[in-house]
MITIMI-300264 format. One record per residue: x negated, y, z negated of N, C-alpha, C in turn; residue number from 1; residue in one letter. Coordinates in Angstrom, 3 decimals, decimal comma. Layout:
% MITIMI-300264
PT:n_X:n_Y:n_Z:ca_X:ca_Y:ca_Z:c_X:c_Y:c_Z:pos:code
PT:X:Y:Z:X:Y:Z:X:Y:Z:NUM:A
...
***
This chain:
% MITIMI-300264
PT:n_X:n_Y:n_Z:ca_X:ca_Y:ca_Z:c_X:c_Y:c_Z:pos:code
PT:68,498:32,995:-0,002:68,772:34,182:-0,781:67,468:34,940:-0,983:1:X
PT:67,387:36,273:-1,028:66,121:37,268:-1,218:66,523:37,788:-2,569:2:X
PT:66,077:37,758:-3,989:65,701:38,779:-4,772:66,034:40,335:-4,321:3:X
PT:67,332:40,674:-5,107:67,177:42,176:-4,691:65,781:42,785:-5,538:4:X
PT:65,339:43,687:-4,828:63,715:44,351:-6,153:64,382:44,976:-6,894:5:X
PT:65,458:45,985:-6,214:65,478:46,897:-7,628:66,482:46,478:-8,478:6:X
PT:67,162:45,376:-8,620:67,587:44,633:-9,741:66,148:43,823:-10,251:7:X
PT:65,599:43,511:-9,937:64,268:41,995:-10,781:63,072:43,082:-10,255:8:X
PT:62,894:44,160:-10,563:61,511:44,216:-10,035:60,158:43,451:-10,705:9:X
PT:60,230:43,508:-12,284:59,435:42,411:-12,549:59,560:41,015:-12,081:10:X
PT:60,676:40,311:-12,220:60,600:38,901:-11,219:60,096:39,056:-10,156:11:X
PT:60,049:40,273:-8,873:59,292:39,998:-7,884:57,859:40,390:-7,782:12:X
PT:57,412:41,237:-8,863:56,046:41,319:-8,837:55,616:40,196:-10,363:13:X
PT:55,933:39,481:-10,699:55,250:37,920:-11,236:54,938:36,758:-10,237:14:X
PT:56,233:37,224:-9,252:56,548:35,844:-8,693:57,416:35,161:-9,196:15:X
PT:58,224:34,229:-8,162:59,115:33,220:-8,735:59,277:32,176:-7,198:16:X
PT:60,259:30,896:-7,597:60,186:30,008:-6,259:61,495:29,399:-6,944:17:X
PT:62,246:29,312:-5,095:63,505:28,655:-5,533:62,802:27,013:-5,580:18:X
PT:64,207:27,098:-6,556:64,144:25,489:-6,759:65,412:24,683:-5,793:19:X
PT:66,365:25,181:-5,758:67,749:24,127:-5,063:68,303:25,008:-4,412:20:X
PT:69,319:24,640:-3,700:70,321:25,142:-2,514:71,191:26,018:-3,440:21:X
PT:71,675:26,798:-3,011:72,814:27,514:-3,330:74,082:26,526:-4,256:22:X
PT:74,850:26,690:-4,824:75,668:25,949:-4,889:76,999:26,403:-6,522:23:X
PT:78,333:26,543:-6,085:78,920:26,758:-6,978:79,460:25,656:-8,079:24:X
PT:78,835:24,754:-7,771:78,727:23,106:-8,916:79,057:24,088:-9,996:25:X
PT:77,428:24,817:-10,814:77,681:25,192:-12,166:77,105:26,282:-12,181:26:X
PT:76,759:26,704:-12,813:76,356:28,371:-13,439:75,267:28,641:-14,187:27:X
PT:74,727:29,766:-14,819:73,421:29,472:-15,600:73,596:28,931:-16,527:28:X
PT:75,080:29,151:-17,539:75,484:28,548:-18,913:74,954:27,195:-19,036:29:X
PT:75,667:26,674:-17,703:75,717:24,909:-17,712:73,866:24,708:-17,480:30:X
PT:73,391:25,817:-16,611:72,304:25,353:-16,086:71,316:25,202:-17,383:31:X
PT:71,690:26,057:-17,931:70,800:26,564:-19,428:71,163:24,896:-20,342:32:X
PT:72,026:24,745:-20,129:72,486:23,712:-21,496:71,823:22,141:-20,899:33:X
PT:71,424:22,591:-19,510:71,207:20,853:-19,195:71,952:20,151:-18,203:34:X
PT:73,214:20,647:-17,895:73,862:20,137:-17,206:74,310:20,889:-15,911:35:X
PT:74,514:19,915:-14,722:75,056:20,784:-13,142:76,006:20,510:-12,953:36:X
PT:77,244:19,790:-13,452:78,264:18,933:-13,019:79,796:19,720:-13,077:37:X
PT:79,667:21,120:-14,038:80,447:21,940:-13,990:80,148:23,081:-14,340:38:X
PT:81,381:24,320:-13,900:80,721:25,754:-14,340:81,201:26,139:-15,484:39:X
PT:80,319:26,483:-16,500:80,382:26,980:-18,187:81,459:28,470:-17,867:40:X
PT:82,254:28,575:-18,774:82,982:29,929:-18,698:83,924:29,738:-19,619:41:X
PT:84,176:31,123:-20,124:85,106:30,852:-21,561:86,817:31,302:-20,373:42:X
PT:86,460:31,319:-19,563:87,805:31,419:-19,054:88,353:30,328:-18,699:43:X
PT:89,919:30,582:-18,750:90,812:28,597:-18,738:90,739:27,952:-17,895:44:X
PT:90,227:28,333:-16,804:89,700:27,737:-15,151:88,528:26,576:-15,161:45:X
PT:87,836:27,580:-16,590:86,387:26,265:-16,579:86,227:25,747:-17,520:46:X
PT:85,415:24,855:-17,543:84,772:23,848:-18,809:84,112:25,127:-19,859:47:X
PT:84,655:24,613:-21,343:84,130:25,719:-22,017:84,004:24,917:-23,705:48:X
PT:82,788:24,741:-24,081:82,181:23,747:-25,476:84,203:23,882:-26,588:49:X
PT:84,751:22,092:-26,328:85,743:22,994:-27,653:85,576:23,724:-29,082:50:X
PT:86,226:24,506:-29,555:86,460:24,981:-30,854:84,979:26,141:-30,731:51:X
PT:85,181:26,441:-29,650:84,016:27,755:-29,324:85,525:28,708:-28,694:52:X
PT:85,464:30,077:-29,147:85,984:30,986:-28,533:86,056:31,215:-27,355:53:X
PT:86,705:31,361:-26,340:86,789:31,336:-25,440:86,846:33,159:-24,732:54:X
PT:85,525:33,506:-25,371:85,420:34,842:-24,719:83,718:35,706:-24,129:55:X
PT:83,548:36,683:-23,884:81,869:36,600:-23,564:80,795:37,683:-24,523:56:X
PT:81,393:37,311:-25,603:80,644:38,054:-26,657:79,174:37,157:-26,803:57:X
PT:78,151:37,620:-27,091:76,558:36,881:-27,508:76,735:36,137:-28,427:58:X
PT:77,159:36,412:-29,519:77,628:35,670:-30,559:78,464:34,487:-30,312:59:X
PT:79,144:34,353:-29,421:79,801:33,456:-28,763:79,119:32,649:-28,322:60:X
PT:78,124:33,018:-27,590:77,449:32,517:-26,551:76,039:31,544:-26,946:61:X
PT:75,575:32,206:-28,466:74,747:31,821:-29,405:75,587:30,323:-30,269:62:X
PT:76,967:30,277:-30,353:77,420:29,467:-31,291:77,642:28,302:-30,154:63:X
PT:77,917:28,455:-28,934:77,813:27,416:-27,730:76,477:26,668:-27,761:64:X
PT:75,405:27,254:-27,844:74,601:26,762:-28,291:73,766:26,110:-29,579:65:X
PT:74,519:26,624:-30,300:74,079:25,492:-31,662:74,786:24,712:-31,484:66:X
PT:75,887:24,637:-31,178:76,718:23,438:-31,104:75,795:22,154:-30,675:67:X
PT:74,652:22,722:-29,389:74,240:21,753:-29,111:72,536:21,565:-29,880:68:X
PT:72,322:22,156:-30,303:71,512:21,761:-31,545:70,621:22,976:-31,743:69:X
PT:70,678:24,147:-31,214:70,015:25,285:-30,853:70,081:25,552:-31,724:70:X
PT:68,735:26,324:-32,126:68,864:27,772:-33,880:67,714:28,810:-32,932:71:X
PT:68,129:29,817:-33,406:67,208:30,788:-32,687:66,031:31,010:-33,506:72:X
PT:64,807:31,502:-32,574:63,763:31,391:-32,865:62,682:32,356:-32,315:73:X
PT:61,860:32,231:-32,748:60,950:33,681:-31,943:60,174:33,215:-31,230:74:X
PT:59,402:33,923:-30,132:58,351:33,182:-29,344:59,108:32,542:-27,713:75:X
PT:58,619:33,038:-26,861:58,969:31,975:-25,292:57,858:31,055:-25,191:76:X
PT:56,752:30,951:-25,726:55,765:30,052:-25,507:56,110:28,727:-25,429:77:X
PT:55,491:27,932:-25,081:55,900:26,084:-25,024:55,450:25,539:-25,892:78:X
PT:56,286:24,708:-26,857:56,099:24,495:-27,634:55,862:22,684:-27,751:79:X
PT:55,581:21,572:-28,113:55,388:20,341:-27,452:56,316:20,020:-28,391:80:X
PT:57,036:19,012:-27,839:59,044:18,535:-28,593:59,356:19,507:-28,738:81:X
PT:59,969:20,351:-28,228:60,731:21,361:-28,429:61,349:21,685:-26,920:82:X
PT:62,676:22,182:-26,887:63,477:23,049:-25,612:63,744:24,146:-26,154:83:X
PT:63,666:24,823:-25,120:63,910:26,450:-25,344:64,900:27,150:-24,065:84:X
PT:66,340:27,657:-24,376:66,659:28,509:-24,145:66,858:30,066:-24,228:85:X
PT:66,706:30,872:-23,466:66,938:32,408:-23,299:68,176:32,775:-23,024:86:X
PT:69,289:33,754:-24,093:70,177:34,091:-23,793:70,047:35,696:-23,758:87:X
PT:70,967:36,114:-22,388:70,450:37,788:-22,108:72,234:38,489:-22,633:88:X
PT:71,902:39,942:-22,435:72,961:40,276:-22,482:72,531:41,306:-23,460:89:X
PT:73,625:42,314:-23,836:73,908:43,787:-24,694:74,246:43,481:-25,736:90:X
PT:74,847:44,523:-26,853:75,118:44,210:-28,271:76,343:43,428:-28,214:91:X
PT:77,390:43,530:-26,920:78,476:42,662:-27,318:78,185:41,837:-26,139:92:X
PT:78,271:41,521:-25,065:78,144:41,168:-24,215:77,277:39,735:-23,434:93:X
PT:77,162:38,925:-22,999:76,475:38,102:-22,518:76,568:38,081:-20,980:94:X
PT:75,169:37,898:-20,567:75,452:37,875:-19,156:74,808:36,907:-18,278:95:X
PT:73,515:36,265:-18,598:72,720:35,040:-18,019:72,288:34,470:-19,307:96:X
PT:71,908:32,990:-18,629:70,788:32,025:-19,782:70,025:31,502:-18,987:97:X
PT:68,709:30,759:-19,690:68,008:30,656:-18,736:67,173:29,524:-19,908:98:X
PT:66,437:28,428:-19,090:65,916:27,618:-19,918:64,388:26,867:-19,456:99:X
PT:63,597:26,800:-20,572:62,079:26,442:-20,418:61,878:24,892:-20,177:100:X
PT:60,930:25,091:-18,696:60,902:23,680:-18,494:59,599:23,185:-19,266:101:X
PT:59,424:21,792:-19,054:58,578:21,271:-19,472:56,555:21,663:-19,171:102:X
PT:56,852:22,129:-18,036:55,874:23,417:-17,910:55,164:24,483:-18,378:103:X
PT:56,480:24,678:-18,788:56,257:26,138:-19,525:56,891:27,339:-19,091:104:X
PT:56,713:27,125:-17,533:57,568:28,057:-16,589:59,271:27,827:-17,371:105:X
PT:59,989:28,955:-16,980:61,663:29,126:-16,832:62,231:28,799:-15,254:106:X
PT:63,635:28,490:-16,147:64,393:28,190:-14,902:65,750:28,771:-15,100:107:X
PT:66,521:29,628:-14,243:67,650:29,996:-13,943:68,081:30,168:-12,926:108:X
PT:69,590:29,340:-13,089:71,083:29,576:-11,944:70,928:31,008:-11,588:109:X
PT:71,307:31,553:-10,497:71,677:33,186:-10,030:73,199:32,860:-9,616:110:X
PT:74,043:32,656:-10,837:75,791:32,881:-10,421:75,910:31,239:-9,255:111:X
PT:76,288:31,435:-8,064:76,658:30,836:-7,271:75,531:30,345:-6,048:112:X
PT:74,174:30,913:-6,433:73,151:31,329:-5,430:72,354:29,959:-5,911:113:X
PT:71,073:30,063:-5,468:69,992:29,116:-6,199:69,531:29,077:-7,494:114:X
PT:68,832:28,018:-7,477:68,145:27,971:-8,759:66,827:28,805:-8,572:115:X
PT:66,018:29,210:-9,320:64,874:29,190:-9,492:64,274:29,600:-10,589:116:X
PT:62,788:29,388:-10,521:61,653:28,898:-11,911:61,217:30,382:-11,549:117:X
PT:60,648:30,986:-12,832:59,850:32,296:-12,996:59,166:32,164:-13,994:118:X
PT:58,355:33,010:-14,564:57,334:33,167:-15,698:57,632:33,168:-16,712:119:X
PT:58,776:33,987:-17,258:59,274:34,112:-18,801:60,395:34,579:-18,785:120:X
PT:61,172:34,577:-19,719:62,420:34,919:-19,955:62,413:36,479:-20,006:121:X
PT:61,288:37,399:-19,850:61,200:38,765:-19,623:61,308:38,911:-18,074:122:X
PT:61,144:38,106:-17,568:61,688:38,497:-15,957:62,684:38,478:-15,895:123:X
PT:63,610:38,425:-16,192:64,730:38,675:-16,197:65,498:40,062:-16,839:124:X
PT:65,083:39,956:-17,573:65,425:41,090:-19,124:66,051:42,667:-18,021:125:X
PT:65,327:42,857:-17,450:65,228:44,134:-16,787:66,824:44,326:-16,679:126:X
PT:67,464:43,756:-15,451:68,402:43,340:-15,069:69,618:42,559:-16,344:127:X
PT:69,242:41,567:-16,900:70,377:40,971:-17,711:70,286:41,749:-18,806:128:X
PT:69,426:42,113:-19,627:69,605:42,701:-21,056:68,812:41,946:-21,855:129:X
PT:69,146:42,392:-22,824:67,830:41,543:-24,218:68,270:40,122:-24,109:130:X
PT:67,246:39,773:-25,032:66,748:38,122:-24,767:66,920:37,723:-26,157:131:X
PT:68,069:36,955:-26,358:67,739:35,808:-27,623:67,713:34,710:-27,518:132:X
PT:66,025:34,283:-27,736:65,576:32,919:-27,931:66,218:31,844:-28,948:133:X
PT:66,081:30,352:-28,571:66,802:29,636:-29,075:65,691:28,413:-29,278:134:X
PT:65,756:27,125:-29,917:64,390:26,466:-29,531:65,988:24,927:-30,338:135:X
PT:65,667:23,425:-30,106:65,706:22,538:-30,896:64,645:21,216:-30,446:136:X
PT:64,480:20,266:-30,987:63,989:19,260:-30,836:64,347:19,135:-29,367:137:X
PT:63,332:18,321:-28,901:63,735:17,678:-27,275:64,482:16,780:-27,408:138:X
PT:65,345:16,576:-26,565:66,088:15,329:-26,352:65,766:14,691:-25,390:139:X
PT:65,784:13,284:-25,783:65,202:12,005:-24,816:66,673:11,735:-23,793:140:X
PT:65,957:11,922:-22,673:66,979:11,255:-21,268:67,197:9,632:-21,614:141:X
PT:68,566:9,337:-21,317:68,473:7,739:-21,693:69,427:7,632:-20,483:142:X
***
């Protein structure tokens, strides 16, 4: 897959690098939350957090994520014990997420396309819409 420019022109003048193959496994939702094993969507086709609305409002999309321990927060910087997701999108609307690796760098699904790592959750912005940050404790892989 190539980066269209004039959708990401900041993503292509930062730089970015795929990370994985193409693949319709999961989506950025799932990719954002941690998991590849299915695609996040409030529609009845897909896996969708229960007793979360099943529609694509931000607010929606913000309460999917506390569920899993998220409170929003200011700052993309790296923080040490801490995860950080980026949710994009308009005043009603949601449209990508995107989440901070242990790096520091970001990482986001493109829909059905690859993964890949970029600089900040402002590379994106251009294209998806504003950015609300999210941060909770790290969770230990067991």
């Amino acid at each position: 897959m190539s980066i269209n420019e004039s959708q990401f022109p900041r993503l292509v003048q930062e730089g970015y690098r795929v990370t994985s193959p193409a693949t319709e496994s999961y989506n950025c939702i799932a990719w954002a939350a941690g998991e590849s094993n299915a695609w996040w969507d409030p529609d009845e086709d897909y896996f969708w957090p229960e007793g979360i609305p099943r529609d694509y409002q931000m607010s929606t999309l913000v309460r999917v994520f506390e569920g899993l321990g998220f409170q929003k927060c200011e700052g993309a910087e790296l923080e040490a014990g801490v995860e950080k997701v980026a949710i994009y999108g308009d005043a009603s609307t949601y449209h990508h997420a995107a989440r901070q690796l242990a790096s520091g760098m970001w990482t986001s699904k493109l829909g059905p396309d690859e993964d890949i790592e970029h600089l900040s959750p402002d590379s994106l912005a251009e294209w998806y819409g504003g950015v609300i940050l999210m941060r909770r404790t790290a969770q230990m892989n067991v």
